[in-house]
C-alpha positions as CSV (number, residue, x, y, z in Angstrom):
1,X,-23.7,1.4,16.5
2,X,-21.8,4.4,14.9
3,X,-18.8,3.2,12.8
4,X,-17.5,6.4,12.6
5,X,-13.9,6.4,13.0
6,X,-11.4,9.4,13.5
7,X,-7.6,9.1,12.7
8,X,-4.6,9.9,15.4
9,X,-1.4,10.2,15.6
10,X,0.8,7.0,16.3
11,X,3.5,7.7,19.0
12,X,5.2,4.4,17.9
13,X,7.5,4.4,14.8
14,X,6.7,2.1,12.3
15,X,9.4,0.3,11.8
16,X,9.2,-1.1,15.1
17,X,5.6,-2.1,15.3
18,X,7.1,-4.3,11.9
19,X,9.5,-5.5,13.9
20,X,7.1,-7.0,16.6
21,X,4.8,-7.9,13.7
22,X,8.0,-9.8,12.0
23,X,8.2,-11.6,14.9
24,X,4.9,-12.5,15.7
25,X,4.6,-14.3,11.9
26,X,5.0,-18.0,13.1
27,X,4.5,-21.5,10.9
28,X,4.1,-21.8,7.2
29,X,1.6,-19.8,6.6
30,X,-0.4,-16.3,7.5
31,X,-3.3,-15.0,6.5
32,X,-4.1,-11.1,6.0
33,X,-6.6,-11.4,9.5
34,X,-3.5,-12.2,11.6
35,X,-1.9,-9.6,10.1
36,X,-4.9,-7.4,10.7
37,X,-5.3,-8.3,14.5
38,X,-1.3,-7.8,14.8
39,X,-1.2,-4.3,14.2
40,X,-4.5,-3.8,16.0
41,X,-5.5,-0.2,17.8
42,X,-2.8,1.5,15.1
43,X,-5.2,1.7,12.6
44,X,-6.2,1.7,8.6
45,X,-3.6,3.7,7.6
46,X,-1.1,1.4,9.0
47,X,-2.8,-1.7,7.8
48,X,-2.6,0.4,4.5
49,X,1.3,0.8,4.7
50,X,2.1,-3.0,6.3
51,X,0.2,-4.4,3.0
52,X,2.5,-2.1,0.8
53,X,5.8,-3.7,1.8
54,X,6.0,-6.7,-0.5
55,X,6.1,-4.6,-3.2
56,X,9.2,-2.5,-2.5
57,X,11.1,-5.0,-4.3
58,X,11.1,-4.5,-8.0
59,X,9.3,-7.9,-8.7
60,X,6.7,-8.8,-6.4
61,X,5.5,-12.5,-4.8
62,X,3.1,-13.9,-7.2
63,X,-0.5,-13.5,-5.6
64,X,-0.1,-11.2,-3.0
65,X,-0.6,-8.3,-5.2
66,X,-4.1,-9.8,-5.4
67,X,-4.9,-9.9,-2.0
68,X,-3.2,-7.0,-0.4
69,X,-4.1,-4.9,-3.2
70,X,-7.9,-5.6,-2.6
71,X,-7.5,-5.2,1.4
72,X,-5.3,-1.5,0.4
73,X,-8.4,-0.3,-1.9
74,X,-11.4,-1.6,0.7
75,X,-9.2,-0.3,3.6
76,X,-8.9,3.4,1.7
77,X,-12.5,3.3,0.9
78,X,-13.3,3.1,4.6
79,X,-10.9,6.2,5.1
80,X,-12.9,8.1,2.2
81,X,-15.8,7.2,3.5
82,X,-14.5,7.9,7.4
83,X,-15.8,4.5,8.5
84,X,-14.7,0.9,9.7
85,X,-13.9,-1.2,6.6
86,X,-15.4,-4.4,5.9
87,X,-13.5,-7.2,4.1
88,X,-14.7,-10.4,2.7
89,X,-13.3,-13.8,4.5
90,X,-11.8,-14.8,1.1
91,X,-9.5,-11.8,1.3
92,X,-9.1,-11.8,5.5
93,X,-8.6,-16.0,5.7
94,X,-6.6,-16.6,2.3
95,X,-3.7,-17.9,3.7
96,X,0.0,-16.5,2.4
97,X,3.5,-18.0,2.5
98,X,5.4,-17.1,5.7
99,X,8.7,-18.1,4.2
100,X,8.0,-15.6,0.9
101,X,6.5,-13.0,2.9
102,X,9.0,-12.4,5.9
103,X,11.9,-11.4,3.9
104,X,10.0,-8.5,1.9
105,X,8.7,-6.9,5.6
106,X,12.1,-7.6,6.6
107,X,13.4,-5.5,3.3
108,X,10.4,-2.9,4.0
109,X,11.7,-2.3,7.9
110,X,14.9,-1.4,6.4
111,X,13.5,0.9,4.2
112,X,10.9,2.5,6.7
113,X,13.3,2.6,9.5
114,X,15.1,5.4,7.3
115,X,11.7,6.8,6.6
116,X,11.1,7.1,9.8
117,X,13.8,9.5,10.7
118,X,12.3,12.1,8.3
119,X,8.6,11.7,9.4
120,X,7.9,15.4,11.4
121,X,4.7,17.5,11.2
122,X,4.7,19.6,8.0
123,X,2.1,21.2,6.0
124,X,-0.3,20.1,8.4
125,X,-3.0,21.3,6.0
126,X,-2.6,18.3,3.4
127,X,-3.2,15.7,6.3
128,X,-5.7,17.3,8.9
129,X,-9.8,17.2,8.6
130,X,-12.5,15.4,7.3
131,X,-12.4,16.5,3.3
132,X,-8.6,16.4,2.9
133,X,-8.6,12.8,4.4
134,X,-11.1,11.4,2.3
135,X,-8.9,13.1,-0.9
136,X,-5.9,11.4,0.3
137,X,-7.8,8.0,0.9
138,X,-9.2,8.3,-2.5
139,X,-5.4,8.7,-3.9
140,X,-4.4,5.4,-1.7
141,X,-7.3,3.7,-3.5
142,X,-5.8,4.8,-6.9
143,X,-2.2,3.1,-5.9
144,X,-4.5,0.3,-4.7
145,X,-6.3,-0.2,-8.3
146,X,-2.7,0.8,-9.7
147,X,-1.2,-2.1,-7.5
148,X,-4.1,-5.0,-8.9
149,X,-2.5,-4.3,-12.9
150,X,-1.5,-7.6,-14.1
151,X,1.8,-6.7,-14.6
152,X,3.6,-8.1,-11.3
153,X,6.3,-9.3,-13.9
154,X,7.3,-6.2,-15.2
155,X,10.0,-4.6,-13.0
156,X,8.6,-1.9,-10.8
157,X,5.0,-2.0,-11.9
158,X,4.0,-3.0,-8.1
159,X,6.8,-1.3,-6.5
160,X,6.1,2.4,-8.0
161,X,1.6,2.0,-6.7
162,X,3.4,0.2,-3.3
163,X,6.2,3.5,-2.6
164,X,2.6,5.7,-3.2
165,X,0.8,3.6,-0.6
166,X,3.5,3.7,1.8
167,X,4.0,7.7,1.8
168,X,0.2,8.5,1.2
169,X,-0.8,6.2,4.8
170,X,2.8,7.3,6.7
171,X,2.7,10.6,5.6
172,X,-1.1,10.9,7.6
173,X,-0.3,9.0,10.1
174,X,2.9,11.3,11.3
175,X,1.0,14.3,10.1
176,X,3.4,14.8,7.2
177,X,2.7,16.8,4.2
178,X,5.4,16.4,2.4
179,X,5.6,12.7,2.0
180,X,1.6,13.0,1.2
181,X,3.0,14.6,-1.5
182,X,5.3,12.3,-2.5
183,X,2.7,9.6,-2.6
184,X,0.4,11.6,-4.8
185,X,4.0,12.1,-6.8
186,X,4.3,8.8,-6.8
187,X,0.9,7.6,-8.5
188,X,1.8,10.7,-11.6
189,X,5.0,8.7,-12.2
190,X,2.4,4.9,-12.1
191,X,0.2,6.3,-14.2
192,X,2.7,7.8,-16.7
193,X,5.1,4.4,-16.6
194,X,1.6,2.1,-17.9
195,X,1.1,4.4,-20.2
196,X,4.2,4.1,-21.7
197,X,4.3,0.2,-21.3
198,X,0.4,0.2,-23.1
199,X,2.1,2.3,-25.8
200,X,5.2,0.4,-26.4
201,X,2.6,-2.7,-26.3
202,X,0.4,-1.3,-28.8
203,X,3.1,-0.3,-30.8
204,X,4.6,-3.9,-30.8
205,X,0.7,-5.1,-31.7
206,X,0.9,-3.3,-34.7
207,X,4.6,-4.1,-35.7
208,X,3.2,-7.8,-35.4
209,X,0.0,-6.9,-37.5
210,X,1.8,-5.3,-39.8
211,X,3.7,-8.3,-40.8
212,X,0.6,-10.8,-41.9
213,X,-0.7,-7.8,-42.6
């Protein structure tokens, strides 16, 4: 069977398929399949920006960076590779806090539904075709690997990898160039943010050494 897959445009915003996802989230508990079989025929790339919402709060739930960061990078890899993603059961069936994970959607709908207004088709060329979409699925697996650091106590170290995910996935889905571009934006300032922390924690390291030195 060919599991060759081709991305279209959504004609439903995203904040309201959130909505009815937000209210489809029932009992203590939800696991990444439901979430998966929620937003259904919508696609990857909005499985892609669902799973970045937790982390538009500047310190994110403890173990969801885990799981949703390995769904992001196995869902982008089946964009790269223009083909239906597989996921392993101990990602789809681990089972996440209802009561934790409802409010951060409910904060992300907020903060899409203003998105939303400024989604349009531009620069068509940075979101259209075969080679450009597997370059911007590679850059959503970079926010993905970005999103996994260990560093879901440091202030925004999940938030700035989760803003990329979110603009990379909208941005294709609406066709939008621009916000691509503030995704790929958005992984420069990640990247350049660890590398200050790992140089303010090496620096520490050999303050420390220095002293039973």
């Amino acid at each position: 069977m060919d599991a060759s897959i081709e991305f279209q445009d959504t004609s439903t915003s995203l904040s309201g398929t959130l909505r009815n996802l937000i209210g489809g989230i029932q009992g203590q508990s939800v696991t990444l399949r439901q979430l998966m079989d929620a937003v259904g025929e919508q696609g990857l790339l909005l499985i892609c920006a669902v799973a970045s919402l937790p982390f538009l709060i500047p310190v994110s739930i403890p173990g969801v960076s885990t799981v949703f960061g390995a769904a992001i990078i196995l869902v982008s890899l089946a964009i790269t590779a223009n083909r239906l993603p597989w996921l392993p059961r101990q990602i789809l069936d681990r089972r996440l806090e209802s009561a934790k994970l409802v409010p951060a959607l409910e904060k992300g709908v907020s903060i899409v539904s203003r998105l939303d207004r400024y989604l349009k088709p531009r620069l068509t060329g940075l979101t259209s075709g075969r080679l450009i979409n597997r370059i911007n699925g590679l850059a959503i697996t970079l926010a993905g690997v970005l999103l996994m650091f260990p560093l879901g106590l440091i202030p925004f170290s999940n938030t700035l990898p989760g803003i990329a995910i979110l603009l990379l996935s909208t941005g294709m889905i609406q066709r939008d160039g621009v916000v691509v571009l503030g995704g790929y934006l958005f992984n420069v300032i990640t990247i350049v943010y660890f590398g200050v922390l790992a140089y303010f924690a090496f620096s520490a390291g050999q303050g420390i050494a220095s002293l039973f030195g």
